[in-house]
N, C-alpha and C positions, 0 to 999 in steps of 0.2 A: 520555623521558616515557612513564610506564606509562598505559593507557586500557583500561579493561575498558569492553564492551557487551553490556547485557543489549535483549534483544528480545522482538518479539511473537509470534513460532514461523515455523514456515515458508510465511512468503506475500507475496506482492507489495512490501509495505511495509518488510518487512522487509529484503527485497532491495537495494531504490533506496534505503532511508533509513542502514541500517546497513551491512548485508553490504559494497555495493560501495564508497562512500564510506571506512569506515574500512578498507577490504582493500588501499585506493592508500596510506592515510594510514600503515597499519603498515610501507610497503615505504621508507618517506619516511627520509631517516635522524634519529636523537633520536624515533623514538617506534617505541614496541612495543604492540602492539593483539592483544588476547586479547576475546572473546564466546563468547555461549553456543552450544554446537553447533544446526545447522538440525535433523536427526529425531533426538528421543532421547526414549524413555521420559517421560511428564511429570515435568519437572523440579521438584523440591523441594527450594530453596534455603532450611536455616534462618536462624536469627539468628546462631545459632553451631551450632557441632556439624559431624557428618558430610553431604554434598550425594549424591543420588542417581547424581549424572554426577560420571562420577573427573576429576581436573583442576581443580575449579571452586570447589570451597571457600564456606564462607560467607557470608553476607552481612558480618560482620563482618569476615572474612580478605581480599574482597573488594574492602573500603573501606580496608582498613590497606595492601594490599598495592599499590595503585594509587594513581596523581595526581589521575587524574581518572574520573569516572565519565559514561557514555553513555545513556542511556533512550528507547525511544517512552513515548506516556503510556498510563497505565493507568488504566483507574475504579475497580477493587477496590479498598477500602479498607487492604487490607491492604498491596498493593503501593505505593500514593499513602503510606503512613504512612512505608514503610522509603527512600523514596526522601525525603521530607521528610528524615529525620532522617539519611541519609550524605551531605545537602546542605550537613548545618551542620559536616559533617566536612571534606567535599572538594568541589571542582567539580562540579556536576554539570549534565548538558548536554542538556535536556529535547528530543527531536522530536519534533514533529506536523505532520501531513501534511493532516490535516483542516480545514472549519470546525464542530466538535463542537457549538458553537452556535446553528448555524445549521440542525440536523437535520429535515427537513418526515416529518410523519405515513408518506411514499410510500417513505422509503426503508427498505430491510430492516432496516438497523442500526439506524432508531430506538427498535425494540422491546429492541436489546442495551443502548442507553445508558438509558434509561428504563424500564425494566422494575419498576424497586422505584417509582418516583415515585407519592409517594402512599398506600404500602403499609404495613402495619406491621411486614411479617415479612421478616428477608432469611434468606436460605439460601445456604448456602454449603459448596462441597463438602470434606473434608478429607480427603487422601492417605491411602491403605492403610495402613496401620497406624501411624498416626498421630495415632489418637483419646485417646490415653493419654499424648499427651507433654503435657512443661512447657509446651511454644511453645500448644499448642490451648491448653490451660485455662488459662495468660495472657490469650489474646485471648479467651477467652469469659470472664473475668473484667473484663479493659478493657473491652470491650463490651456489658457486661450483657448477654451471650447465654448459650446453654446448648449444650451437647452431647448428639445426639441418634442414637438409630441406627433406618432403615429399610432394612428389608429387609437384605441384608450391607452395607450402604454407611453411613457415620457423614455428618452435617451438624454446620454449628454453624448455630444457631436465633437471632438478632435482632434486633433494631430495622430499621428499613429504611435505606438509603444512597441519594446522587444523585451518581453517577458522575459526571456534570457540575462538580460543587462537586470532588471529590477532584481533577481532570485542572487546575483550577485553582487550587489549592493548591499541587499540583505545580508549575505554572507560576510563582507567587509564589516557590517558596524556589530554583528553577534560578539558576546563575548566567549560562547561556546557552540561552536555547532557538534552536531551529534551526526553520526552518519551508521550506517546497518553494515559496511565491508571497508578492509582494508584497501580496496581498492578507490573506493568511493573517496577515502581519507588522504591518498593520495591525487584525486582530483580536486577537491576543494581546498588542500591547504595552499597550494599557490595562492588564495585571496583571504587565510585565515590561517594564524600559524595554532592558532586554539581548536584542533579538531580532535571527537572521543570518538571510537568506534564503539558503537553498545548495539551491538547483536540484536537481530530480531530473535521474541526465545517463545519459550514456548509458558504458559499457563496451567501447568497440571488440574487446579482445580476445575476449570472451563471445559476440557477434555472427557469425554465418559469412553466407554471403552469400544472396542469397535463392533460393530451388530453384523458380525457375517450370516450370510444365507447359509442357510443348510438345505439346498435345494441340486446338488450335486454342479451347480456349476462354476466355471473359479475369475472373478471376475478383475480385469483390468480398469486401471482407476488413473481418466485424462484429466485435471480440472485446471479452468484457468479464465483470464478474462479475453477479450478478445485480440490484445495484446500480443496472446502466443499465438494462435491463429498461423503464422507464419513460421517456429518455434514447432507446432505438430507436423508441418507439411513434413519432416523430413523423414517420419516412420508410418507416413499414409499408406503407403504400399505394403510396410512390415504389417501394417494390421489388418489388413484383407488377405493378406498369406496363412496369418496365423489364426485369423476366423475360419480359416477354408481347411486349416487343417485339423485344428479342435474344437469341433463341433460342441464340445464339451466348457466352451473359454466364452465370456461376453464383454464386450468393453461399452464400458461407461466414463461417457462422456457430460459436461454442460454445453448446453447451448449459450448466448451473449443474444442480449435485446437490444434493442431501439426503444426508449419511452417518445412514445406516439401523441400520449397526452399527461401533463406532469399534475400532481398532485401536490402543491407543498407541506410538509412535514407528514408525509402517506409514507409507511411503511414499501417495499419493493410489490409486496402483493398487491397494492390497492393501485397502483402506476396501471394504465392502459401501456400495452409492450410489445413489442413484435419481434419474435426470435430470430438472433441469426447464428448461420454455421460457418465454416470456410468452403470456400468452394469448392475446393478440392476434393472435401468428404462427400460433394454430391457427387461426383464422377467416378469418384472410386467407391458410387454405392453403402456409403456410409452413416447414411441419415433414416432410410426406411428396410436397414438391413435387420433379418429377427435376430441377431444375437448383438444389438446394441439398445443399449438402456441409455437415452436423453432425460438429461437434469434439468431442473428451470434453476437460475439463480436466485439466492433469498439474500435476506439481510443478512450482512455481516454480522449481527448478534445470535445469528441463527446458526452460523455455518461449521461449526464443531460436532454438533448433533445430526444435523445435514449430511457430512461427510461422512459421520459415522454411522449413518444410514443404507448410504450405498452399500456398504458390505464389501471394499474393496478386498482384494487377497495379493494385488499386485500392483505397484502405483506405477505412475509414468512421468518421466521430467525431461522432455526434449528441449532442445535449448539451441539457437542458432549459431554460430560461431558469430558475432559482433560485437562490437566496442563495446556499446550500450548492455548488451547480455553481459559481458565478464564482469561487471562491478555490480551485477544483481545479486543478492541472497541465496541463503539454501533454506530457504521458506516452503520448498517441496519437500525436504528432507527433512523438518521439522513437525511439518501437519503430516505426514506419514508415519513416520516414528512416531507421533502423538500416539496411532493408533496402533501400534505394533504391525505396521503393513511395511514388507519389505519393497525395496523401489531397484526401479530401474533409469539410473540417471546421465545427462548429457557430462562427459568427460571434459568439462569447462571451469572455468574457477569457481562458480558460486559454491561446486559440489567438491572437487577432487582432494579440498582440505579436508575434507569430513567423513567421505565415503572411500571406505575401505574396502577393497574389490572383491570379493568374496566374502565379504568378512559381514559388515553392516548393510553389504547394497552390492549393487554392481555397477559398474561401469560401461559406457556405452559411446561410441565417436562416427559411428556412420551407420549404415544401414543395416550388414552382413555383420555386424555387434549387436545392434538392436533385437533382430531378429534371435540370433543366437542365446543373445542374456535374457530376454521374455519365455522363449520355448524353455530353457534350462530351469527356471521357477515354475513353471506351469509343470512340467513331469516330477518335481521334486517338491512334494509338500511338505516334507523334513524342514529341506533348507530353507523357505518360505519361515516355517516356526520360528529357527533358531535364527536366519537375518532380523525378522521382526525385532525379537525379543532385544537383541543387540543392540541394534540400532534406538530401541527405547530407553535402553540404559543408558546411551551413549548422550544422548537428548537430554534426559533428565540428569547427568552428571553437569554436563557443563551448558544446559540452554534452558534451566530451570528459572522463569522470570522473576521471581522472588529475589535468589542470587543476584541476577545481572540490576534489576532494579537497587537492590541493595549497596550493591560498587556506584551505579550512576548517583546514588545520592551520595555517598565519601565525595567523589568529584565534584559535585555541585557545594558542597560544605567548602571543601577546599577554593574552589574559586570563588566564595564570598567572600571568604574571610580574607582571601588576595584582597578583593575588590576595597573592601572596608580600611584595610592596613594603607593602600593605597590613596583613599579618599583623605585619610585623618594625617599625611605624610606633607 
């Protein structure tokens, strides 16, 4: 069975949803799995024609040349249209990770998903030299839009879109969508009764082991995108308590950028970038404090080695009480336990199925918890050991990517062979 995956470039999601999932699944025998490369020049796949990256072929060659097709979702209209239409060809296998519906004003991304709402004009960027082809002035004919050049750079000029409505469209014509939580399974199937949850998992071979400091101090481990930014405020003050009182403790944290000047297909390090923190970590002294160690972000090809560099001995998973947070993962509880580092996690769904309160982790719901479950690992280096250790087991029992790769392709066999019985019927 042939499976191409197309993805969302190179980042986190990409990683846990596509990359490591179909990379066990191609090693599987009956199935050969091809996707689009992690760094390369922005990719312009036509309809037909010549593709910018050698190997990859059209959209058209694409769908003819494959069984089945793989997607996360997309809200460009354009991309939601070409996936509708090689669904009525072939299988195709929607993933999200998210709840996209659930977006509160606080989060960064609400501005990416909502941005036209409302508006009457979309803009939309068009590849270098590509203002003159058949495919643009199609879609600006489909579209009642126009082509438009500012400054060197060409636009097409339209009507406005709700990224929201295309990502559900999408979901309507999938014959499988894949989702990371049982919750998430219950949001999407109102528009798709075909939803699989397949767990984000973990990678063992990817994983090395963790490189703690033997420098006598025992460190706290925050990492995230800017995303949680509002997600840490709520144990800002726990952490200034507990720097003030174990001088002996450092929290390490990442900072989040701004790329200032982009590079197409550059690596994270070769981006011009400008760090940013929450603010709150500047008022509560948190940024030029000595016993805090700032992380720069790298590629996600990088960030196994990365983390296991910091030398964590105590990880952190705060989490807001909001819609959009409880159908998120336990993707803290997975890269932690990767590395045999016990955590201290928010008392919310992604964790409370996983995290046994004593036992693999601890549990945490306000402030006067936080504080309490951090200081209780930090004076107990036993229990540190034996949670790690737990919790690694616990991880590699049942979030072994191999395993779960393993089941999503039974699934995938099963719904062709539907698909086939059905076509010949």
């Amino acid at each position: 069975m042939k499976i191409f995956c197309y993805h969302s470039g190179s980042n986190g999601t990409s990683l846990y949803r596509i990359w490591q999932p179909y990379k066990f699944l191609g090693q599987m025998d009956g199935f050969s799995v091809k996707r689009l490369p992690d760094h390369a020049d922005r990719v312009h796949i036509p309809v037909s024609g010549e593709c910018n990256v050698p190997g990859i072929g059209s959209h058209e060659e694409i769908t003819a040349k494959n069984d089945v097709l793989v997607s996360q979702m997309q809200g460009a209209y354009e991309h939601s249209a070409r996936m509708v239409c090689q669904a009525k060809m072939k299988p195709l296998i929607l993933d999200l990770d998210d709840d996209i519906l659930s977006l509160d004003r606080s989060n960064p991304n609400y501005q990416t998903w909502h941005r036209f709402d409302g508006k009457p004009e979309l803009i939309m960027d068009i590849p270098y030299g590509e203002e003159n082809s058949e495919t643009w002035k199609e879609n600006a004919k489909k579209w009642g839009a126009v082509i438009i050049q500012r400054g060197d750079k060409w636009f097409l000029v339209g009507h406005s879109m709700n990224f929201v409505k295309n990502v559900i469209e999408e979901i309507k014509a999938a014959a499988l969508v894949t989702v990371s939580t049982k919750r998430l399974a219950e949001v999407y199937s109102r528009f798709n009764e075909n939803v699989l949850v397949v767990p984000n998992s973990i990678d063992f071979d990817w994983w090395p082991a963790n490189n703690r400091k033997n420098d006598g101090f025992i460190r706290l481990g925050l990492f995230g995108s800017n995303t949680h930014f509002k997600d840490w405020q709520e144990i800002g003050e726990v952490l200034v308590k507990i720097l003030a009182e174990f001088p002996n403790v450092k929290l390490c944290y990442n900072s989040w950028f701004k790329i200032t000047e982009a590079k197409q297909g550059g690596t994270l390090a070769e981006q011009k970038k400008t760090p940013q923190f929450p603010d709150y970590f500047d008022k509560l002294g948190l940024i030029e404090h000595p016993q805090v160690e700032i992380y720069e972000g790298v590629d996600i090809q990088l960030w196994s080695k990365a983390l296991s560099n910091v030398g964590i001995d105590i990880g952190l998973a705060p989490l807001a009480s909001t819609t959009f947070n409880r159908a998120k993962s336990n993707l803290k509880y997975l890269e932690f336990s990767a590395l045999k580092i016990p955590g201290v996690y928010e008392k919310l769904d992604p964790y409370q199925d996983d995290v046994k309160h004593g036992v693999n982790g601890l549990l945490a719901s306000h402030p006067a918890d936080w504080y309490s479950c951090i200081k209780r690992l930090i004076e107990d280096e036993s229990m540190r050991r034996l949670m790690g250790n737990r919790a690694y087991a616990d991880v590699k029992e049942r979030y072994d990517q191999k395993n779960i790769s393993a089941k999503l392709g039974a699934h995938i066999e099963q719904l062709t062979a539907s698909r086939l019985i059905l076509s010949r019927s």
